[in-house]
PABAKOL-992859 format. One record per residue (C-alpha): x, y, z. Coordinates in steps of 0.1 Angstrom, whole numbers, plus 5000, padded with zeros to 4 digits. Example, Ala and Ser with C-alpha at 12.3 -4.5 7.8 and 13.67 -1.06 7.14 Angstrom:
512349555078/513749895071/
This chain:
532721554808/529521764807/527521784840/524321644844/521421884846/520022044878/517321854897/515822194904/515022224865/514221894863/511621884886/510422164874/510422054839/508921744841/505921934866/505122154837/504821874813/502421704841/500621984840/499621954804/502122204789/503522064753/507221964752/508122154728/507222494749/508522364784/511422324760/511622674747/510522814782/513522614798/516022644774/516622244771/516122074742/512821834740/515021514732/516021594769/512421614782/511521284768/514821094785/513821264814/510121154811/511220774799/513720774829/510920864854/509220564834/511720334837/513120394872/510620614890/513020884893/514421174873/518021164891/520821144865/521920774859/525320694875/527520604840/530720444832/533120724829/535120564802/537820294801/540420294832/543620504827/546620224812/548720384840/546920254865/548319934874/551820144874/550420364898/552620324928/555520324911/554620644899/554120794931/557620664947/559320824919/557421144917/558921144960/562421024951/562921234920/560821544917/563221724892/562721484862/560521594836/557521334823/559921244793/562621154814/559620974840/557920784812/561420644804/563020544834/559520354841/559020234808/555520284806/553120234783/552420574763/553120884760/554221194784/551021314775/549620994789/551621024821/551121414822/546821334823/547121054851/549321254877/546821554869/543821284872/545621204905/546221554923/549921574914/551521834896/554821904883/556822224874/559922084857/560322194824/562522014795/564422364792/565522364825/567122024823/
């Protein structure tokens, strides 16, 4: 996920535009698009600030509620590889699945399906 702009250049953005200076330069000047000056300016509008708005990150992982399971099996049996994991568990989806929510969650593995 991209991160939200600086406040630095947004303050300094939006002060240029206050100042008179069209969009479309502070645009060129600053190397943002004018699209962005305009949220920026209707955000100030809407909520009296410029801060970035604090989104939904997208949906919550499936392996979530399987969470703790995870964890006591990641302790009790390092050496399985996330085939093997996703298996034994029977979770929902894919090792690719489990592989993004234990890397999501600070885990990481080193097993490889060769070494099985």
């Amino acid at each position: 996920m991209p991160t939200p702009y600086s406040m630095d250049l947004r303050r300094r953005v939006v002060a240029e535009v206050d100042r008179g200076s069209p969009p479309a330069e502070v645009a060129r000047r600053f190397q943002v698009t004018e699209r962005t000056i305009w949220n920026w300016l209707a955000l100030r509008k809407e909520t009296g600030q410029i801060t970035p708005r604090q989104g939904d990150v997208g949906p919550e992982c499936v392996l979530e509620p399987h969470r703790e399971r995870i964890f006591k099996s990641v302790q009790d049996a390092p050496g399985l590889t996330l085939a093997q994991r996703q298996r034994q568990l029977g979770l929902p989806g894919c090792a690719t699945t489990l592989w993004n929510a234990l890397r999501r969650w600070g885990i990481t593995l080193k097993k490889s399906a060769q070494s099985c």
